[in-house]
Structures are given as C-alpha cells and as structure tokens.
ZAFIFI-899441 format. One record per residue (C-alpha): x, y, z. Coordinates in steps of 0.05 Angstrom, whole numbers, plus 5000, padded with zeros to 4 digits. Layout:
N
XYZ ...
//
This chain:
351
172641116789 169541826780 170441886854 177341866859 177142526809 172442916846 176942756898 182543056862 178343706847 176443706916 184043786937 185644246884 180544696905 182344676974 189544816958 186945446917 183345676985 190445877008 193646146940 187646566924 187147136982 194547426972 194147416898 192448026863 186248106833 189447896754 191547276789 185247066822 183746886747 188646446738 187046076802 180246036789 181145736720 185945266743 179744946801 175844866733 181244626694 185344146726 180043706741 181543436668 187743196695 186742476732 180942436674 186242386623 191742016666 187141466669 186041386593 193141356597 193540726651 186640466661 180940356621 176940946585 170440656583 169640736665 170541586646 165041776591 160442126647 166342486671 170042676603 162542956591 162643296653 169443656643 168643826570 162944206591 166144486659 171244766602 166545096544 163345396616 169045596638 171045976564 164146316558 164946656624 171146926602 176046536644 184346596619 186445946578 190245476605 197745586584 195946326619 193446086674 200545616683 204046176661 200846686713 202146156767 209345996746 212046716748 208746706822 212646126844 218846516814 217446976865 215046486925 218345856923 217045586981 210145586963 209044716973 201444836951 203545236885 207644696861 203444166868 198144646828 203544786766 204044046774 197443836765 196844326709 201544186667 199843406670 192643786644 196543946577 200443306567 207043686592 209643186625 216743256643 213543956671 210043586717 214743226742 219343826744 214244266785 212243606830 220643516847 220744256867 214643946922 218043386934 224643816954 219944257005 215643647028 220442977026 216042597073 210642667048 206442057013 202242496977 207742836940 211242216926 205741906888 203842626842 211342536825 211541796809 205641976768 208642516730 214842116714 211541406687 207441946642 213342286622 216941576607 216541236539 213240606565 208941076612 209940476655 211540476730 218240236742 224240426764 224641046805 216641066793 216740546828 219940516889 216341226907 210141016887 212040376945 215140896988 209541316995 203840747016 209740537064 208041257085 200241287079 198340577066 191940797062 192841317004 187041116956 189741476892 196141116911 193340516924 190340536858 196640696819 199540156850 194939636831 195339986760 203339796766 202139106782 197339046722 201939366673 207238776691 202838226691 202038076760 193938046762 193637686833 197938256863 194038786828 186838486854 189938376931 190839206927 185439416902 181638906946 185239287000 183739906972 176339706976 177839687050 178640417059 173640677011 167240867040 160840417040 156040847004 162341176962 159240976880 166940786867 167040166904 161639886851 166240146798 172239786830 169639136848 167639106776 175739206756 177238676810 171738246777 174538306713 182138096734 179337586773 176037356709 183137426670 186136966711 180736466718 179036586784 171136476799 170636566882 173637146913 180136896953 177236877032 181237117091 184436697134 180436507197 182336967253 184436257294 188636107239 191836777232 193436767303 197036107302 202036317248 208536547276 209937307245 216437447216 220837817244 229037987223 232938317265 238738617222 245438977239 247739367198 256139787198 259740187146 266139957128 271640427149 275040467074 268040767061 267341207123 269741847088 264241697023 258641937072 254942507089 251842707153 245942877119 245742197071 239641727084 240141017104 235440477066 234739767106 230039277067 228438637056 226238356984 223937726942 230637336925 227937256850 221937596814 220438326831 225738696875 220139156899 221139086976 216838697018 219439067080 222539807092 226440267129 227640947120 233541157169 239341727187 245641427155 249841857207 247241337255 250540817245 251540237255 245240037286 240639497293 233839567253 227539037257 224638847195 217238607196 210538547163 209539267192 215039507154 211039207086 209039737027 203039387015 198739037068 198438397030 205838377002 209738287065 214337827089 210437317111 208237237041 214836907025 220336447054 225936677034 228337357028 235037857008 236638337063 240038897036 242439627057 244540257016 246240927040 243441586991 245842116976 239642426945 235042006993 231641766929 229541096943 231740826873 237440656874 243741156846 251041136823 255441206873 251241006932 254240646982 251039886991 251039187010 246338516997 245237917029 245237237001 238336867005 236436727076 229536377107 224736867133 223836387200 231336627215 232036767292 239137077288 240937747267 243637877191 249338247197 250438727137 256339107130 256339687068 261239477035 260939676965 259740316912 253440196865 256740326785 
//
C-alpha cells in the first residue's frame, strides 16, 4: 500500500508549506527534517497492524531518504521534535503543528506523545475526520493490545461518518475488523475503499491482493456481486424516526455546551453503530431520523440487519466513547421495519 504513504508524505509536506516561512532560519531545519523524516511513520504503523512484506520497497526507500538526510547535515530527530515542540509552546493554536509533533513522535515509537500532540488537534479541530483517525491511531499504538477498540474505535467510526471516503481511514478500519475476526466486514471496506482509489493508483493491485487473501481465509472463491439495481430498488430502506427528552430529575446534569449522541446499533455482537447522530444536547427534546445515510460504513448500515437498539447519551467531553457520568438511555430490541417513532427518554447516569 506504498501509496497510501506517499500520501502521507504528501500531506506532511504540504502542512510544512505553512510552518516553514515564519520560522526562523534554525527552525527551517527542523521542518525540513521532519518532510524527510516522518515519512517513516505510516511505514512502521503498518508493521504494527498489517503485513510487512507489502513495505520492503518502501522501508528501502526511507532508510535511505534517512542516511540522505544525515549526510547533508540535517538535525536528528528528537531535535527536530524538540525544535517544533518549544514552537507550539509559543503558538498553540497552530492545528498544522500538532498534527506534525504528532506524526513525529509516532516516527520514534512515542506513542502516548502522539496521541497527546494529536488531542491538542483534536481540541482545535473537533470536526474534523482527519484528526479523528491520526488520534485513534496514536491511541491503539499506544494501547497494550495496539488493537482498535474502545475509544479507538468509535472515532475511528466517527470520522468515516464524517469523510466516508477517507482512504487511510478506511483502511484502519478494515485493519479493526481484521484484528477481531470479522474477515467479511473487513473485505466489504476495503472493497469499498477500492471504490474511491484511483484506476491507475499501483495500490489498488496491492489491495485487491489483501482482499484476495481474506477472501481466501474464509473460503470464499467468487467475489460477492452487487445486488441488481432492480433489486436494490425494490427493497424498502429503513428508516427510524426517534424522539428523544431528558428527564427533568436530570435537567440540571447538563450543559449548554454538552453533545447529544442518537444511534442505532446491532442488539448482540459488535456495538459499533450502524447509524449516527452527532447533535446539540441544549436542543432538546427533538425528533432525529435514523437511516442508512446515517451508517459509518457504506456496507454496515441498517438495512444490513433486522433488528436494532436505539439508544441516546448526552457528553460532556463530546467523545463519542462512552464516559462516567454521561447522561443516557437504551432501547430494548426493536425491528428495523418499525413505522412508529421510538421514544427515548435519558433517563439514566453511565457508572
């Protein structure tokens, strides 16, 4: 997938295009290290979550990018962080310098760093899809089990709720789905993912091998077809309408500024959603439509299923994992051909 990191050094550069001009001229080293540097970074995330033997061009490539990069006199990496880090001390609100430190320090295996440095983002950009997924990245790497789940998680589902069409997030997310056994969900991303990638991009040859091979793990031997376009359009979509109130004994728990989650989820199995919304909580109540448009993924949506939870939480921290002492209520199992609205009340304080 030595696309997807050229990609990444691609960005990284381009974010350097508005650091460099108002450093001063001991800085521009640092900067200019770092666009040689941090390439190394989705190179080694990927020995960490994929498989290594897709990379031995590209490790090549960077080793030599480095012992390039140390001949012509270039400041080591821990300077460069360091040079960039007092910056931010100075500027920070810089959103483009923090998702530099970020990358960095995933370059040197400080994790937690990252995920420090890619929170600071995350507090200056907390819409954005992008940022979601460097963060979700940084904190499965920084886990144990460097496994997505958990907070990981949800952002990582979050964000392609955001930019479904995020490739790098995409990717991670099929990665997720691999690293808890569910091959068939991890081959209907990346077969999405294949979607969006260009026709003469080199990855997609590199990908449809890793679907291939999946396919192959679970004894599949013919690709899965798409539904005839007749027989898509005869299918009735779903569609929930949900109301959703605060109870008054919890009316004085929430904050203007507190975010309102309304989603839908499997009744057993994962509890990633299958549909989401991301609302004001000083709203309320209101009544919110949940559909296949609401769905992280394309192909894990509600008409995938029959029956579904509804539930509702209110944040404090807007984190879409949830936290203790959010406010929060969840449906029993209904059919996902319900006509009538599900009325959820909040009701309850998460322990």
């Amino acid at each position: 997938m030595t696309a997807f990191w050229i990609l990444c050094a691609v960005m990284v550069i381009a974010a350097l295009a508005f650091l460099i001009p108002p450093l001063r001229r001991s800085a521009r080293g640092v900067a200019i290290a770092l666009v040689v540097l941090v390439p190394l970074i989705s190179i080694a995330l990927y020995y960490r979550l994929g498989d290594p033997r897709v990379f031995d061009p590209a490790v090549q490539s960077a080793t030599a990018a480095m012992q390039q990069a140390r001949q012509e006199g270039m400041p080591p990496m821990e300077q460069a962080i360091a040079g960039l880090r007092d910056r931010l001390e100075r500027e920070p609100d810089d959103l483009e310098g923090w998702l530099l430190l970020g990358r960095a320090y995933k370059s040197i295996e400080r994790f937690s760093d990252a995920q420090t440095a890619f929170s600071r983002a995350m507090a200056l950009a907390p819409e954005s899809g992008s940022v979601m997924i460097e963060y979700a990245e940084a904190q499965t790497l920084a886990s144990p089990s460097r496994r997505f789940e958990g907070e990981a998680l949800l952002l990582l589902e979050l964000a392609l709720r955001l930019e479904p069409d995020n490739q790098r997030g995409l990717w991670l997310r099929g990665i997720a789905h691999y690293q808890a056994g569910e091959t068939n969900q991890a081959m209907a991303v990346w077969e999405h993912l294949l979607t969006v990638i260009p026709e003469d991009s080199p990855t997609r040859g590199t990908l449809r091998q890793r679907i291939d091979e999946l396919r192959a793990q679970a004894g599949i031997a013919v690709p899965a077809q798409p539904a005839p376009a007749s027989q898509a359009a005869a299918a009735s979509p779903v569609r929930l309408t949900v109301q959703v109130s605060l109870s008054p004994a919890l009316a004085g728990r929430m904050a203007p500024d507190d975010t309102l989650f309304v989603f839908a989820r499997a009744p057993e199995g994962s509890r990633a959603p299958l549909a989401i919304q991301r609302l004001a909580a000083r709203d309320l109540p209101l009544t919110v439509t949940l559909d296949d448009s609401h769905a992280m993924v394309p192909q894990m949506n509600l008409s995938s299923v029959t029956q579904v939870v509804v539930g509702a939480r209110i944040s404090r921290s807007g984190s879409a994992q949830a936290q203790p002492g959010d406010l929060e209520t969840l449906s029993p199992a209904i059919s996902t051909s319900r006509t009538e609205p599900v009325e959820l009340v909040i009701d309850r304080i998460a322990p």
